[in-house]
OpenMM code with the backbone's topology and positions (N, CA, C; nanometers):
from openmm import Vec3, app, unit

residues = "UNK UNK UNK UNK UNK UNK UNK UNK UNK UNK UNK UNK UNK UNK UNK UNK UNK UNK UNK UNK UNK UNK UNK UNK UNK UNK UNK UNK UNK UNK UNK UNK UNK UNK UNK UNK UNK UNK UNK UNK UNK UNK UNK UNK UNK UNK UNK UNK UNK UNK UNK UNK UNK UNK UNK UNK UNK UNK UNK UNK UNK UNK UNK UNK UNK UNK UNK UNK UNK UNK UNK UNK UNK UNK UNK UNK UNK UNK UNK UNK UNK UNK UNK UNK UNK UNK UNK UNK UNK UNK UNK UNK UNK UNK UNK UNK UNK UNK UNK UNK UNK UNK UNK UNK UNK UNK UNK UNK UNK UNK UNK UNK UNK UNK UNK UNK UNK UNK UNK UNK UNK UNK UNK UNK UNK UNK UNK UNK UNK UNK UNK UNK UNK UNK UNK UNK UNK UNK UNK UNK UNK UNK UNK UNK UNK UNK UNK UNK UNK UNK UNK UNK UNK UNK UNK UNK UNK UNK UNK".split()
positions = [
    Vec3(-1.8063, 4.9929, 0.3519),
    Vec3(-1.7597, 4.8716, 0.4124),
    Vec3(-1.6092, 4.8815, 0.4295),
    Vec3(-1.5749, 4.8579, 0.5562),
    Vec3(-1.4197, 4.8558, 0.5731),
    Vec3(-1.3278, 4.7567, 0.4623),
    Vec3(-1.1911, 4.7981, 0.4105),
    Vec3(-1.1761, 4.6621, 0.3761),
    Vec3(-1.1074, 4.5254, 0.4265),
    Vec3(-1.1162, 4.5347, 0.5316),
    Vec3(-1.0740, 4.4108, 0.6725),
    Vec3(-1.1877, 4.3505, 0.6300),
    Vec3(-1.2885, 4.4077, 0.6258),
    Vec3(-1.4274, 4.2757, 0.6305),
    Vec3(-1.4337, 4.1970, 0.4856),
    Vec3(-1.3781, 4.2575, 0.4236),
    Vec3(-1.3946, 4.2188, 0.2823),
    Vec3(-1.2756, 4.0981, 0.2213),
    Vec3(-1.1731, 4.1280, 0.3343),
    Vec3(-1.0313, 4.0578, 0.3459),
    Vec3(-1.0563, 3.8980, 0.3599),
    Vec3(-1.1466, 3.8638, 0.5031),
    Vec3(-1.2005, 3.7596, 0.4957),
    Vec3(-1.1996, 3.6407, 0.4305),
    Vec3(-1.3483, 3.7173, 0.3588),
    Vec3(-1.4341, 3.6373, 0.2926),
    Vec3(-1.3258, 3.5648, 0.1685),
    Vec3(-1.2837, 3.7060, 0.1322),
    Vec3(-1.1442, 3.6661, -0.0058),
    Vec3(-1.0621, 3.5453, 0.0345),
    Vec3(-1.0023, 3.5396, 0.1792),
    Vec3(-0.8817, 3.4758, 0.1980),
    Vec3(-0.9208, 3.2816, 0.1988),
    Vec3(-1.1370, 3.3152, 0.3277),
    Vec3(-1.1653, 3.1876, 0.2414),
    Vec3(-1.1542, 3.1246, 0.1054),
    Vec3(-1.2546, 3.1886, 0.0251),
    Vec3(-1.2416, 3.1455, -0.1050),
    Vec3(-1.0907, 3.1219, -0.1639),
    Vec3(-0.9976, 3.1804, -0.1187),
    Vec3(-0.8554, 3.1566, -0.2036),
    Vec3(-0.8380, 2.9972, -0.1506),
    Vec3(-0.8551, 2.9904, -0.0485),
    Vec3(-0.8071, 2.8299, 0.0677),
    Vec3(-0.8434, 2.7872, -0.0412),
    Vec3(-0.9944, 2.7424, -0.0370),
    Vec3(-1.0856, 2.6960, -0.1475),
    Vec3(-1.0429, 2.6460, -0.2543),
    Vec3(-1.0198, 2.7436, -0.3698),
    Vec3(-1.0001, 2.7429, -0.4875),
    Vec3(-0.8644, 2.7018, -0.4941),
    Vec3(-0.7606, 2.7489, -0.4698),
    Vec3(-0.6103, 2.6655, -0.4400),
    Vec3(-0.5847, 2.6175, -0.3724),
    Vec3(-0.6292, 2.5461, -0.3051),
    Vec3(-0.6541, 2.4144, -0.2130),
    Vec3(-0.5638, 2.3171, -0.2820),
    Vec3(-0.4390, 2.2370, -0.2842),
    Vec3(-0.3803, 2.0755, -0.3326),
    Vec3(-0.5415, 1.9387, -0.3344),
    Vec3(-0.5656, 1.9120, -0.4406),
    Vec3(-0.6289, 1.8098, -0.4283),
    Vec3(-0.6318, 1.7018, -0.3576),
    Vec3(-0.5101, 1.6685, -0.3007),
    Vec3(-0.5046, 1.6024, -0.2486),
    Vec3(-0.5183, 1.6129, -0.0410),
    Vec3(-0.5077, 1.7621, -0.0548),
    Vec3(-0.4982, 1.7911, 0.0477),
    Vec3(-0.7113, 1.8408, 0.1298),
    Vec3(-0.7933, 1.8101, 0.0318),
    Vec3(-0.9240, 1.8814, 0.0100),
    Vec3(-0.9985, 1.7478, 0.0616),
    Vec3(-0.9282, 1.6008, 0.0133),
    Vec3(-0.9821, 1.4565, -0.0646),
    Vec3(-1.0555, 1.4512, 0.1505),
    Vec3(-1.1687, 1.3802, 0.1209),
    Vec3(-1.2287, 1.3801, 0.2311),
    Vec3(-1.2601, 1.2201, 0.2604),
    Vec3(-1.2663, 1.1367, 0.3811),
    Vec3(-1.3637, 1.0168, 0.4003),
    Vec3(-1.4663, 0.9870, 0.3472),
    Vec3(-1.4941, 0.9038, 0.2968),
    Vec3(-1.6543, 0.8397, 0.2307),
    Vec3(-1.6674, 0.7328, 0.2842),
    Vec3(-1.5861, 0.7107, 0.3912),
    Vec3(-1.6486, 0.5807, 0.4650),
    Vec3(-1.7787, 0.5689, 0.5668),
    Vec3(-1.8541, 0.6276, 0.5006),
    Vec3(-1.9925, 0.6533, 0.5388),
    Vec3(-2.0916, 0.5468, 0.5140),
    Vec3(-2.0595, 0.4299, 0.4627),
    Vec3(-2.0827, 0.2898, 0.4112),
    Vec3(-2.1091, 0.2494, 0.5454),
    Vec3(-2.1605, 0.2430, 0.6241),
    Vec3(-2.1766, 0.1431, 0.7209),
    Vec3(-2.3294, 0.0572, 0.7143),
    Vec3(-2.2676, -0.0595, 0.7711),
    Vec3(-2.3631, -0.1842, 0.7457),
    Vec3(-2.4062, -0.2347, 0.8869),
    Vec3(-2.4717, -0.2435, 0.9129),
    Vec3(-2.5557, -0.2704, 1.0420),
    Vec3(-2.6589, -0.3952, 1.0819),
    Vec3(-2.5951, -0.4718, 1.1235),
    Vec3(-2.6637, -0.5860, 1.1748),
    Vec3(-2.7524, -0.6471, 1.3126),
    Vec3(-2.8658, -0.6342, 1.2731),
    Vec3(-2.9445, -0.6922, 1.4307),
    Vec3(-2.8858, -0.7898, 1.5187),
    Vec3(-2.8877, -0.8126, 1.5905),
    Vec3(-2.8756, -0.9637, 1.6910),
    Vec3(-2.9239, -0.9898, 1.7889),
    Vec3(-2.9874, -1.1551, 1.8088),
    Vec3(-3.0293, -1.1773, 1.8947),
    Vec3(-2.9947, -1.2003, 2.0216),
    Vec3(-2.8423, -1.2053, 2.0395),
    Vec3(-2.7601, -1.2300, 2.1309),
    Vec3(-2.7292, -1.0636, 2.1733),
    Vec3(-2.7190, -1.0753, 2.3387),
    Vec3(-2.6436, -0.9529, 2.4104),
    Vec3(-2.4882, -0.9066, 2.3279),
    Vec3(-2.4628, -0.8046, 2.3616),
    Vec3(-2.3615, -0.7316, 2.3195),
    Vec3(-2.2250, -0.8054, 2.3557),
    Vec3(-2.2356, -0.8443, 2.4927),
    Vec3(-2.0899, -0.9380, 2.5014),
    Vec3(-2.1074, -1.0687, 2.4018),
    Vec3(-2.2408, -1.0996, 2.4411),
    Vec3(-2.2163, -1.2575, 2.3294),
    Vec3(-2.2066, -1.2320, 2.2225),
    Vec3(-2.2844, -1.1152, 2.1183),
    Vec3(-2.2426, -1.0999, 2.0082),
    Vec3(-2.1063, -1.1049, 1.9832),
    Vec3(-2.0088, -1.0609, 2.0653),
    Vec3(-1.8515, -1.0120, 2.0113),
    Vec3(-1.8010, -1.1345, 2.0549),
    Vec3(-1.8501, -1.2318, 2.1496),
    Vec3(-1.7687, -1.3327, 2.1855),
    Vec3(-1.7731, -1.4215, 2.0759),
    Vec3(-1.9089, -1.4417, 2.0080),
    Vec3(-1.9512, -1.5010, 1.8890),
    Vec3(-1.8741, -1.4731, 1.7797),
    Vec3(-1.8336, -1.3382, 1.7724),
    Vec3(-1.7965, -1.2671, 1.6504),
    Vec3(-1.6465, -1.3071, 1.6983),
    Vec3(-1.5658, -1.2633, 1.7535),
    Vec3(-1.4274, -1.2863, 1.7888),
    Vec3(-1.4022, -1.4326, 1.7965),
    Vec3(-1.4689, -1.5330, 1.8300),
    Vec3(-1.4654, -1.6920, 1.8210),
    Vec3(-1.4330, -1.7128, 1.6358),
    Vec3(-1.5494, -1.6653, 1.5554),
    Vec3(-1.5271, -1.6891, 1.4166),
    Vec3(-1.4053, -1.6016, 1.3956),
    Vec3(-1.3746, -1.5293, 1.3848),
    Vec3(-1.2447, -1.4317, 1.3869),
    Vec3(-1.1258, -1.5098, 1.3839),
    Vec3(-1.1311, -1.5918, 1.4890),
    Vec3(-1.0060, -1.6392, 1.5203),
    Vec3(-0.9806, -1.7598, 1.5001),
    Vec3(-1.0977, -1.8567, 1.4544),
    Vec3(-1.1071, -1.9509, 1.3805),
    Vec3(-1.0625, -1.9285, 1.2475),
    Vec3(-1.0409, -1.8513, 1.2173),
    Vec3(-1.0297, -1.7988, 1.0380),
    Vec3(-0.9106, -1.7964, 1.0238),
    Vec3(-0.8065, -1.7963, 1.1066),
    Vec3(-0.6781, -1.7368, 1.1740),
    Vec3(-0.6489, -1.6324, 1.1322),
    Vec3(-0.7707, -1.5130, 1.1620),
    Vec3(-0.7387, -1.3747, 1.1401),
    Vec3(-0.6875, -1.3266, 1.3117),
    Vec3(-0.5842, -1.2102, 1.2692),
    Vec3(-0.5497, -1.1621, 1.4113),
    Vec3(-0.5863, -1.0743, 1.4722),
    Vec3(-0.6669, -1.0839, 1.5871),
    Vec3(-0.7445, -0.9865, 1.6905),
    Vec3(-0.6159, -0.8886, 1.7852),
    Vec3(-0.6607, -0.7816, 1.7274),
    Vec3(-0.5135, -0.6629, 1.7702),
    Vec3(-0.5762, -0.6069, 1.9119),
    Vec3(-0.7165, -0.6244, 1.9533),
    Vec3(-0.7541, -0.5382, 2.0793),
    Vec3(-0.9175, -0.5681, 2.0974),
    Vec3(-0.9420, -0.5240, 2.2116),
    Vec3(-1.1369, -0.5532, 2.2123),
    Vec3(-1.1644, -0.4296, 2.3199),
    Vec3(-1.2089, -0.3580, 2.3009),
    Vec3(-1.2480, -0.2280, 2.3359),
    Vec3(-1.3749, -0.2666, 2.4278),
    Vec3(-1.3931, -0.2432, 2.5424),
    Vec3(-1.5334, -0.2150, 2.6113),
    Vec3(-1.5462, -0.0403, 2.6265),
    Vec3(-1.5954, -0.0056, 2.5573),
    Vec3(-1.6477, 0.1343, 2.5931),
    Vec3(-1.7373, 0.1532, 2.7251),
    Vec3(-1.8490, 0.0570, 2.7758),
    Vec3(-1.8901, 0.0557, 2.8685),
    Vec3(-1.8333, 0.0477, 2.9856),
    Vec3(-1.7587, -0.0262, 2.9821),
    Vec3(-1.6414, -0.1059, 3.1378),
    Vec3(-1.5633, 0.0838, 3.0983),
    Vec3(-1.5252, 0.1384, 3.0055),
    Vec3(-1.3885, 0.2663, 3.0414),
    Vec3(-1.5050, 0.3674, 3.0988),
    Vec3(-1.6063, 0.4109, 2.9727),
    Vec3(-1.6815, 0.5105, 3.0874),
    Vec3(-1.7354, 0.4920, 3.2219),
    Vec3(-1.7535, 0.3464, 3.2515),
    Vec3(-1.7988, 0.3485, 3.3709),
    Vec3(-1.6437, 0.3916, 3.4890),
    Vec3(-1.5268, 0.3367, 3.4633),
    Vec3(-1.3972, 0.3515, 3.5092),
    Vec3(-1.3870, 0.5396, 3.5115),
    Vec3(-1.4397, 0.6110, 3.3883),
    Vec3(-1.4749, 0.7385, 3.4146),
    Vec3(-1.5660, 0.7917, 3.4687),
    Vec3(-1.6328, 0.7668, 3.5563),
    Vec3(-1.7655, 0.7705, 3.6136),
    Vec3(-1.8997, 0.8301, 3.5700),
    Vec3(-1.8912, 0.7635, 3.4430),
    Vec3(-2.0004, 0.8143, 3.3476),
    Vec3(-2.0730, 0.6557, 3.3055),
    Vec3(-2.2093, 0.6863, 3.2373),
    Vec3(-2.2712, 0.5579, 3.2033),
    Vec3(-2.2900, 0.5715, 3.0485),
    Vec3(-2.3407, 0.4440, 3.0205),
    Vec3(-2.3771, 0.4641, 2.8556),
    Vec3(-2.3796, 0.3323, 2.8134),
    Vec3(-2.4457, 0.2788, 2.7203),
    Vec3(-2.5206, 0.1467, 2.7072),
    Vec3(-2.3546, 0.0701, 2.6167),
    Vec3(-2.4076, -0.0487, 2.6773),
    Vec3(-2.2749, -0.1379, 2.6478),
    Vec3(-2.2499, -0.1434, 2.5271),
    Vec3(-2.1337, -0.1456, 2.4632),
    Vec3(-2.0753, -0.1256, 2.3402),
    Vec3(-1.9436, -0.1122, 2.3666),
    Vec3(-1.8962, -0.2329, 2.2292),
    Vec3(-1.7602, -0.3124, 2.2178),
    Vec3(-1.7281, -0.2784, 2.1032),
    Vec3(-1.5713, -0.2958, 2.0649),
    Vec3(-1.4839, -0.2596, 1.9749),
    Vec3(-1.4141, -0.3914, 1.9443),
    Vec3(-1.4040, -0.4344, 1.8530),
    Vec3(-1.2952, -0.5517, 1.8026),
    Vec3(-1.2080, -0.4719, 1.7127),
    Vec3(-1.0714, -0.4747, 1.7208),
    Vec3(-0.9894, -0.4667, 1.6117),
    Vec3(-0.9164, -0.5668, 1.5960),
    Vec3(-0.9188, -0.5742, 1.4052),
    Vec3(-0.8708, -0.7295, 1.4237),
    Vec3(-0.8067, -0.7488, 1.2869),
    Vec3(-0.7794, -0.8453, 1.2075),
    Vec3(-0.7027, -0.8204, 1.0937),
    Vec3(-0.6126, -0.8938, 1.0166),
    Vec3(-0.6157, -0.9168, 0.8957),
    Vec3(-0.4869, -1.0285, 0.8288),
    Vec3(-0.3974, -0.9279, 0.7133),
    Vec3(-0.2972, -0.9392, 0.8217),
    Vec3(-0.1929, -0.8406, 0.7942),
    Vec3(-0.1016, -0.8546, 0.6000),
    Vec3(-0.1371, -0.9766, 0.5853),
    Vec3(-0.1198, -1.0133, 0.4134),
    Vec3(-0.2280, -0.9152, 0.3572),
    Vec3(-0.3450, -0.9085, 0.3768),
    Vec3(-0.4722, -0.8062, 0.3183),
    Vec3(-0.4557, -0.6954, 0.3163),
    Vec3(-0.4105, -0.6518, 0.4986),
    Vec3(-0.3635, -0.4691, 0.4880),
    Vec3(-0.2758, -0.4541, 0.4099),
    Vec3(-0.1930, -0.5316, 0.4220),
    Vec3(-0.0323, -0.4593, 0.3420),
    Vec3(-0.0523, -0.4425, 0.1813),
    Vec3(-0.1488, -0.5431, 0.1396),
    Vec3(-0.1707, -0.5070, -0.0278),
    Vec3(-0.2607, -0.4042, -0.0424),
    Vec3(-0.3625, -0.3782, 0.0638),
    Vec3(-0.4183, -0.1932, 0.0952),
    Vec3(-0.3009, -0.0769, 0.0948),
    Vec3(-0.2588, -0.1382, 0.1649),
    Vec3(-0.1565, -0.0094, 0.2279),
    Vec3(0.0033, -0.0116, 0.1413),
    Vec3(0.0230, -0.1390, 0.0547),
    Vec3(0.1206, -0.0878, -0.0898),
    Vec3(0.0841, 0.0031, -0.2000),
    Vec3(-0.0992, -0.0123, -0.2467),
    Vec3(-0.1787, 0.0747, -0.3387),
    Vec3(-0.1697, 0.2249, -0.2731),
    Vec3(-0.2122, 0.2076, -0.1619),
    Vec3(-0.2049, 0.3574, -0.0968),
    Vec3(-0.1892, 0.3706, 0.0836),
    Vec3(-0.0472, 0.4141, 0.1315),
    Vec3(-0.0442, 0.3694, 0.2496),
    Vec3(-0.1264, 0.4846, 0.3678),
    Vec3(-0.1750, 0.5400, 0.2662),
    Vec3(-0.2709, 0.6331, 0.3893),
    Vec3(-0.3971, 0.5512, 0.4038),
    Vec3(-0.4380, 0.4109, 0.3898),
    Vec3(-0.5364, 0.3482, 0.4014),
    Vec3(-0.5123, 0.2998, 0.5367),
    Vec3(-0.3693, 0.3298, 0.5480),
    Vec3(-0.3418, 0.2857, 0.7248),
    Vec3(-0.4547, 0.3270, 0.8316),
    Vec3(-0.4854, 0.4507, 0.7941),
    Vec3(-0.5713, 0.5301, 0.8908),
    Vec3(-0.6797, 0.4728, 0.9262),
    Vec3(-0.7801, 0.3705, 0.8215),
    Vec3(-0.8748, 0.2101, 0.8350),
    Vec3(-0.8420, 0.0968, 0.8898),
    Vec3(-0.7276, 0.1025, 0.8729),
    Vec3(-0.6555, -0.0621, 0.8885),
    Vec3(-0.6138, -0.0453, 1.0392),
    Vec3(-0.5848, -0.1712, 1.0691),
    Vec3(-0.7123, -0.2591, 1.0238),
    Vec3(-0.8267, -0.2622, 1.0788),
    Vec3(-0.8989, -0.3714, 1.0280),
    Vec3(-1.0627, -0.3395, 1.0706),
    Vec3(-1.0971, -0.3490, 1.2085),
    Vec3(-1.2325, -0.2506, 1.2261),
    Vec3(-1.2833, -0.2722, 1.3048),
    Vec3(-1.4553, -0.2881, 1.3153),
    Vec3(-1.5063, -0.3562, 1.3928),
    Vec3(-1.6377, -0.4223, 1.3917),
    Vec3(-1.6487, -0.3357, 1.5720),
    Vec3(-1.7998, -0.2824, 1.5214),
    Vec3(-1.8272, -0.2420, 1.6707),
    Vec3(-1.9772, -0.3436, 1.7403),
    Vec3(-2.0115, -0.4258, 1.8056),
    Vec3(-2.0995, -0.4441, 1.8978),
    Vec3(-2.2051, -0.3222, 1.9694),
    Vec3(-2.2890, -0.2792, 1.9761),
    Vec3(-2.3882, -0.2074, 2.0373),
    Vec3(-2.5414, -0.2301, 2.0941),
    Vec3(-2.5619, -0.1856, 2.2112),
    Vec3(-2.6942, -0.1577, 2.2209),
    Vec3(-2.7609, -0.0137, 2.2244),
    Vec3(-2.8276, -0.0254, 2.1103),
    Vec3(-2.8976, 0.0897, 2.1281),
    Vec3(-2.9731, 0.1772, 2.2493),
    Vec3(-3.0712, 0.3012, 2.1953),
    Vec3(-3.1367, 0.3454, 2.2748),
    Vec3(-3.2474, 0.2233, 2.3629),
    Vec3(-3.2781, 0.1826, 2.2580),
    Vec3(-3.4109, 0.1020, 2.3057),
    Vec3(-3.3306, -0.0663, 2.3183),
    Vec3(-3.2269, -0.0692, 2.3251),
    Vec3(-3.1767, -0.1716, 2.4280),
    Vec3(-3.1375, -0.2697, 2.2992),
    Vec3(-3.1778, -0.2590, 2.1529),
    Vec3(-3.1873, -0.3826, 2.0481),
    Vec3(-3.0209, -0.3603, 2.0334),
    Vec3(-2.9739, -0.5093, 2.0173),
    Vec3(-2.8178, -0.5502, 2.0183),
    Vec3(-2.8111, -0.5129, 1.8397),
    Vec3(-2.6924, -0.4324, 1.8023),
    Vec3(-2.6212, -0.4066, 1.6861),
    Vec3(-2.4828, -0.4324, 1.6419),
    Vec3(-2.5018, -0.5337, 1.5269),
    Vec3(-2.3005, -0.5459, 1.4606),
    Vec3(-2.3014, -0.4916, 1.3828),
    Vec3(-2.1606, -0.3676, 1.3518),
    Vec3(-2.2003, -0.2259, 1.2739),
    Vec3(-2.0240, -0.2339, 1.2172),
    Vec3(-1.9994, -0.2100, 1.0935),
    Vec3(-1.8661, -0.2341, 1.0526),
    Vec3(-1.8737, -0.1096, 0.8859),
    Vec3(-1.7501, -0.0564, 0.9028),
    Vec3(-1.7555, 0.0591, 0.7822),
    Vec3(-1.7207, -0.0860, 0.6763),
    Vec3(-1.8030, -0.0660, 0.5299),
    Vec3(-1.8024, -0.1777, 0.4188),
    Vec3(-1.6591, -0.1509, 0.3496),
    Vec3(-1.5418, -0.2270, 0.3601),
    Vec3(-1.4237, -0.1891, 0.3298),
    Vec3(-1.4276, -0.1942, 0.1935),
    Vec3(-1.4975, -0.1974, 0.0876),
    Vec3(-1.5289, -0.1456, -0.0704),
    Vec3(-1.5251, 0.0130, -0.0540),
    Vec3(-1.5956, 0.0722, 0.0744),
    Vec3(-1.5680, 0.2165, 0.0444),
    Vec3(-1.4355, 0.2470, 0.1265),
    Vec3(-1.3220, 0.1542, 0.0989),
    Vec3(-1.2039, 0.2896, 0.0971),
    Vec3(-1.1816, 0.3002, -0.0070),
    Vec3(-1.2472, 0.2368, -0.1571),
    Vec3(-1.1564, 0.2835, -0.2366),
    Vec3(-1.2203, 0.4439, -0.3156),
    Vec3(-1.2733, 0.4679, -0.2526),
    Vec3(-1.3813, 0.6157, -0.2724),
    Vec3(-1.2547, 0.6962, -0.1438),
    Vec3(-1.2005, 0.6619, -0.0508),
    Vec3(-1.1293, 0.7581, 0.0712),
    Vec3(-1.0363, 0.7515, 0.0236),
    Vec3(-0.9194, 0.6536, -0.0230),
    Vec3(-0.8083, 0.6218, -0.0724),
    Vec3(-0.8066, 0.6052, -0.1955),
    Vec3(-0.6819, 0.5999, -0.2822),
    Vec3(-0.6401, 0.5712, -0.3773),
    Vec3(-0.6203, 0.3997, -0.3724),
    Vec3(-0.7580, 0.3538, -0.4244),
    Vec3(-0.7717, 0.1965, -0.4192),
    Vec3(-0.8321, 0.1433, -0.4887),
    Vec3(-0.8866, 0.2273, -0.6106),
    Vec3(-1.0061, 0.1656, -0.6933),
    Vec3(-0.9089, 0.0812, -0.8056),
    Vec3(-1.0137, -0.0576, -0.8746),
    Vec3(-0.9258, -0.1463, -0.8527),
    Vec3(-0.8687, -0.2284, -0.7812),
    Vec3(-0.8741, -0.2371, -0.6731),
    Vec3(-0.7916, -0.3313, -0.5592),
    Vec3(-0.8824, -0.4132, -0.5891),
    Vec3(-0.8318, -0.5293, -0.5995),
    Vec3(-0.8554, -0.7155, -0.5958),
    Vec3(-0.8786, -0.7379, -0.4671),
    Vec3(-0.8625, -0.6849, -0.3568),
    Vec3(-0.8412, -0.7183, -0.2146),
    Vec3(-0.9869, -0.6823, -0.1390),
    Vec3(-0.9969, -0.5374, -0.2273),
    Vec3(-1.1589, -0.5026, -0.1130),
    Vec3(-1.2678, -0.5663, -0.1496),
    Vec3(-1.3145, -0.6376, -0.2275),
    Vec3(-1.4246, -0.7121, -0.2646),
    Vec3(-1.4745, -0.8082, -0.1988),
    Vec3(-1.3049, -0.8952, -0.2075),
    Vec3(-1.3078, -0.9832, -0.0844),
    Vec3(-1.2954, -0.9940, 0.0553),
    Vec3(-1.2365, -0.8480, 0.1153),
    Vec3(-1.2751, -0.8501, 0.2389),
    Vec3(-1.4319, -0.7719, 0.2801),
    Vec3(-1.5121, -0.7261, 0.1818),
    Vec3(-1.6683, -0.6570, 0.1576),
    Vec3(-1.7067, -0.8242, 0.1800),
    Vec3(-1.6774, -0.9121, 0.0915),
    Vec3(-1.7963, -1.0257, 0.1515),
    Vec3(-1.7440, -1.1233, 0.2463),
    Vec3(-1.6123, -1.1198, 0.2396),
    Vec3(-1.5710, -1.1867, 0.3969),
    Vec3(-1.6436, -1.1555, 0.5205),
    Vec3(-1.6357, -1.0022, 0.5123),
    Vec3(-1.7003, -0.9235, 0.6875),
    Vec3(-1.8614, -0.9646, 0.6259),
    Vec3(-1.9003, -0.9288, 0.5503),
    Vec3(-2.0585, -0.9475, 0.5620),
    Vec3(-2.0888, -1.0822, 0.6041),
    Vec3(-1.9974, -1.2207, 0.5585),
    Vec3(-2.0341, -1.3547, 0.5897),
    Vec3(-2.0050, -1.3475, 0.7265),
    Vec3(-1.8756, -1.3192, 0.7732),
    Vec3(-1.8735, -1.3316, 0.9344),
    Vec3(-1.9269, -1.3008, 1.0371),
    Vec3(-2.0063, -1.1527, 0.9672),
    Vec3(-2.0616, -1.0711, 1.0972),
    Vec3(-2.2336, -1.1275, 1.0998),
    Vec3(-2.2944, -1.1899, 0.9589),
    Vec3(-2.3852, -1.2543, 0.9659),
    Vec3(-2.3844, -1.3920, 1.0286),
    Vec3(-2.2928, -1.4653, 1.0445),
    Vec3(-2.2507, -1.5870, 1.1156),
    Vec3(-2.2569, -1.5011, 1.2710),
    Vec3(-2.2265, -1.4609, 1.2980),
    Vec3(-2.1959, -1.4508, 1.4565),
    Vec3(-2.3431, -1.3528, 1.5086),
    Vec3(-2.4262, -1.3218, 1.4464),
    Vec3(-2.5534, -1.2721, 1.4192),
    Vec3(-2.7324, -1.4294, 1.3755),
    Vec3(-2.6583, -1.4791, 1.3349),
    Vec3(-2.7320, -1.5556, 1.3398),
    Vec3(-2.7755, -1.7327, 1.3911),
    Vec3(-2.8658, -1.7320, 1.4534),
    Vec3(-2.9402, -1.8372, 1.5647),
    Vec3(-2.9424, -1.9494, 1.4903),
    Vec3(-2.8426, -2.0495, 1.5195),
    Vec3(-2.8640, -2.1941, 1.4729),
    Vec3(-3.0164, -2.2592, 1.5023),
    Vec3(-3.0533, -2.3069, 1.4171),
    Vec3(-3.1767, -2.3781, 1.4383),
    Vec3(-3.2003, -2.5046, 1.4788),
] * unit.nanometer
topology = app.Topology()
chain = topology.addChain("A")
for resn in residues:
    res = topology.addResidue(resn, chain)
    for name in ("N", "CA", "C"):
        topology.addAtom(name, app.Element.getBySymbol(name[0]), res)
């Protein structure tokens, strides 16, 4: 065996093994929570962005992915982006650890699936403190059941 081929494999494993811990630390925001709705994809977010802003949380942008690919002359089933946010909440995220910036602030996506059923889909902000240096935070608990109450409010059919 030459030893070029053998050079390799070594130089992986070194990355590897002396790797900075901090430099290795990966996303676990793999938490996502997913909500049915009976309402279309625009009404869901209009629903959802109405409570939003009643709360006097601040809506930073609203993404149509559908309206840009179609502007790119491509198709793909309607699906919206809210980013939105109370900047007192991020900043006590982002004093514990300001690479939580990279989450902040939230976002809630709107979708229709393959088979057409409307979805409100949001990463559970309890798991940044598994991505970031946040465990402990007083802050994510309460924005974990804030988003679950809101996105179930704007998800569910008054009777």
């Amino acid at each position: 065996m030459k030893p070029v081929t053998l050079i390799f494999p070594l130089m992986l494993f070194s990355l590897a093994a002396f790797a900075d811990s901090n430099t290795m630390k990966t996303a676990a925001t793999t938490d996502i929570v997913t909500k049915t709705s009976p309402y279309s994809v625009a009404e869901t977010m209009d629903r959802f962005e109405s409570i939003i802003k009643a709360k006097g949380l601040d809506v930073f942008a609203r993404i149509d992915h559908q309206q840009n690919a179609k502007a790119a002359g491509m198709d793909m089933n309607a699906a919206q982006v809210l980013i939105f946010g109370n900047p007192k909440a991020g900043t006590a995220l982002m004093q514990q650890d300001v690479a939580a910036a990279l989450d902040l602030p939230m976002r809630v996506a709107v979708y229709a699936d393959k088979a057409g059923d409307v979805h409100i889909a949001y990463h559970a902000p309890d798991g940044l403190a598994t991505s970031y240096d946040l465990e402990d935070n007083k802050v994510l608990p309460q924005l974990t059941d804030a988003l679950n109450k809101l996105t179930s409010a704007a998800v569910t059919k008054a009777p």
